[in-house]
N, C-alpha and C positions, 0 to 999 in steps of 0.2 A: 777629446779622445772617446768620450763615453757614444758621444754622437756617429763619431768615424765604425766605430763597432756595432752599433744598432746601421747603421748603413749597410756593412758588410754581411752583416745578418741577415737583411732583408734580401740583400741579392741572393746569398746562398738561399733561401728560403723560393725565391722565385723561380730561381733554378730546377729546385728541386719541385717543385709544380707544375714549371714549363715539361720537365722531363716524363712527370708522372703521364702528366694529359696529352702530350704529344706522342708517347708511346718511343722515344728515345732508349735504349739500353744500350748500355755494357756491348751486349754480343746481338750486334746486327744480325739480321736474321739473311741470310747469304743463298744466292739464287744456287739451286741440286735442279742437273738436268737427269732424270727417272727413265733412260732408256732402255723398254722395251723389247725383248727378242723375240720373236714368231718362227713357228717354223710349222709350213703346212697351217698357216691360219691360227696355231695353236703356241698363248705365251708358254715361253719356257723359265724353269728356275735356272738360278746363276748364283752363287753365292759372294761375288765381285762384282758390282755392278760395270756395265759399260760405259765407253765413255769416249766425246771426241776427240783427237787432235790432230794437227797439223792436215785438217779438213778428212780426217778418217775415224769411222766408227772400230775402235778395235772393242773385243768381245774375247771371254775367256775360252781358249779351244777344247780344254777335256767337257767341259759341260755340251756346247753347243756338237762338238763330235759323237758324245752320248748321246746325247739326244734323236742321232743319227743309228743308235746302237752299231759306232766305231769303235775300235779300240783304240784305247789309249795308251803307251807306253812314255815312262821318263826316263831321262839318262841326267844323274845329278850333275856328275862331272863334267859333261858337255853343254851344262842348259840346254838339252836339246829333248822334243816331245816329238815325235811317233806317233803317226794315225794310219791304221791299218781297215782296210775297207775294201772288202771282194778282192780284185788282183790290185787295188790299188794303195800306195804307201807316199803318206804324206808328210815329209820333215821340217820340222821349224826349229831354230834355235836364238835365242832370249837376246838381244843384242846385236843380232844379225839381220840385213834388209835381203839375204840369200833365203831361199828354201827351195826344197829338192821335190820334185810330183814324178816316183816310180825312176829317181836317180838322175831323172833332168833338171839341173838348174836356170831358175825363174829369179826375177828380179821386183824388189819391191820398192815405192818410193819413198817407205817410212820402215824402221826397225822393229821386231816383235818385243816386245817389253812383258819385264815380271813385276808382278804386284801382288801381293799378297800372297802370295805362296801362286798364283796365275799366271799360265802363261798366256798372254793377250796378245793376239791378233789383226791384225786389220781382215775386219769381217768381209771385206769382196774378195779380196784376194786367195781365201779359203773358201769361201764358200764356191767359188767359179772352177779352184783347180778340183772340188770334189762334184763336177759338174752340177751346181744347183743356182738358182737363178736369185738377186740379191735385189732389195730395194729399200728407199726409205721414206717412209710415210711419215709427213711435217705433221698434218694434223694430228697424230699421237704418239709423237717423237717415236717410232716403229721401226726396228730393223727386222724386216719380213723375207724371209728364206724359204723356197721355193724345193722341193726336190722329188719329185712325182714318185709315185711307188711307194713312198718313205712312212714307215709308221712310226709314231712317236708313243714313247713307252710311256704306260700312266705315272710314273715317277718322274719324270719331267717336264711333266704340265706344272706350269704356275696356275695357281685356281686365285687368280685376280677379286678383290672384293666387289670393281666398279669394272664397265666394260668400256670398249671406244666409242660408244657414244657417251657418255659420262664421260671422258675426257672434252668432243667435240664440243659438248651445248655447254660445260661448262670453261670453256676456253673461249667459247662466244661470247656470253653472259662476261666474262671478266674483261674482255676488250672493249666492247662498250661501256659499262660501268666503271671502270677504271682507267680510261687514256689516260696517259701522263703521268700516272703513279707509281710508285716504288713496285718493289719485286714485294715487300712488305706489304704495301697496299693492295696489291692484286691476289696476293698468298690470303689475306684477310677478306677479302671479297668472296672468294671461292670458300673461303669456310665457313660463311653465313649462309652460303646455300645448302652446302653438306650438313650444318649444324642443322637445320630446317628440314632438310630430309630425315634426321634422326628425330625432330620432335613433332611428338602427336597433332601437333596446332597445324600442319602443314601435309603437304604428300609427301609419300614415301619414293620419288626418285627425282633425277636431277630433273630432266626434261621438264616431269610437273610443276618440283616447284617455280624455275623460270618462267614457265606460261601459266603462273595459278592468277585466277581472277576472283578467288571467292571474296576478298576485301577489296574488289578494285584492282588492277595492271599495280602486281607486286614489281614489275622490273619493266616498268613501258618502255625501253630501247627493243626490250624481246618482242614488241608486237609492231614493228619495222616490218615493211616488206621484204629487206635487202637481208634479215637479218638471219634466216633458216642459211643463207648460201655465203654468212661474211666469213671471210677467212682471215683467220686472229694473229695477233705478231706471235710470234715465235714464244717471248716472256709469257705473253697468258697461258700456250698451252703449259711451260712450263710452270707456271703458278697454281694452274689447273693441278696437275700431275704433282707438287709439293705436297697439297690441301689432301690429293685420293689416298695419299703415300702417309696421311697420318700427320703431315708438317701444320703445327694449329699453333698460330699466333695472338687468336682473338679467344681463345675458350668457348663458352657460350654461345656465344652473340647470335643473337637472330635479326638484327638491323643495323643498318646503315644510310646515313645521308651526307650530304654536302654541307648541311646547317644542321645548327643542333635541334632537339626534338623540343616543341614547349611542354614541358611536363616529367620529364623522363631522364632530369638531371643525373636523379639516386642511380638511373639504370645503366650511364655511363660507365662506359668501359674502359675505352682509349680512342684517341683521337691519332690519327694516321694518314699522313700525308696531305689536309686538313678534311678527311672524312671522321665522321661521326658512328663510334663503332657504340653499339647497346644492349642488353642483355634483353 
């Protein structure tokens, strides 16, 4: 019996090491796609973030109509929101795939939906009946809105920490360095570089430190010919876009390998998807 419990021991025990060093938890760390709203070139705040479905970007309407300097009115009782704009009036209601542009009705292929006190949109559909031109930029998950004339009031600028190319080169950098890895593993890639941007030992932006050679080709996939023009899966950028957004799985870490480091056992951090993360 005594032997059957030092047995059970040991496995619990190995477990619990398997778990430490392979970076296993409780709460997986879960892919947030961080989209983006532009308008005129210019991100805007939202206090709901956006989000896909049933292959459509919907987007909260008082925010991106302000942003228009629209007006916005609500009707509790109808779910129903109101955008009034020069001679033009625009109706939507919460549940409904109908809305009215100046008392004509329009047809949508997906329903307007409420969240969080929001009411969400599908962003072409608005944005077209209030004639402005709608597009969607993959390389930084971007829904970029168009409306010539239009000024955008300084209270609804988002003042972004990093810019699109800080999404780009680091969504590059994560698809080579990480094929094949978790949404984990690529969230931790990207914050070895931003963690390196914050520390004195490195340069201070993304680009550099990807192309830094002062100790030798810190990322040699970056010095690829192919690699200024590769265009990355969809998960980097969003991995990218986790790490700018603050999502930091590895703390510290300023390095990473395939094999572990000789020397730099103590420095270990976690091991992830079997990369070698280190302080």
């Amino acid at each position: 019996m005594e032997k059957l419990h030092r047995a059970v021991l040991s496995l619990v025990l190995a477990f619990l090491v398997l778990t430490l060093f392979t970076g296993v938890k409780a709460t997986a760390l879960k892919e947030q796609l961080f989209i983006t709203i532009k308008i005129n070139g210019q991100p805007v705040f939202t206090d709901t973030n956006p989000y896909i479905k049933q292959n459509r970007t919907f987007v909260p309407i008082r925010f991106i109509a302000e942003s228009f300097n629209m007006e916005v009115l609500w009707e509790q009782e109808e779910k129903k929101a109101t955008v009034k704009y020069d001679d033009l009036v625009l109706e939507v209601w919460i549940g409904s795939n109908k809305f009215l542009v100046n008392g004509e009705e329009k047809i949508m292929d997906v329903e307007v939906e409420g969240v969080n006190g929001r009411t969400m949109v599908p962003v072409r559909y608005f944005a077209e009946a209030l004639d402005c031109s709608v597009d969607w930029n993959y390389m930084t998950a971007s829904v970029e809105i168009i409306k010539e004339g239009a000024e955008i009031p300084a209270s609804s600028i988002f003042h972004r920490s990093y810019t699109d190319e800080d999404i780009i080169w680091l969504a590059r950098i994560v698809h080579v360095e990480g094929h094949g890895l978790s949404i984990r593993g690529k969230v931790a890639i990207a914050n070895v570089v931003l963690n390196r941007v914050k520390s004195p030992d490195f340069p201070d932006t993304v680009y550099d430190v990807i192309f830094d050679k002062q100790h030798g080709k810190q990322f040699p996939p970056a010095h690829r010919e192919s690699f200024p023009e590769l265009i990355p899966d969809l998960s980097c950028v969003i991995a990218a876009k986790m790490a700018l957004e603050r999502i930091n799985n590895i703390d510290n870490c300023l390095y990473f390998n395939h094999v572990p480091f000789h020397g730099k056992s103590k420095d270990l951090y976690m091991v992830i998807d079997g990369e070698y993360f280190y302080y």
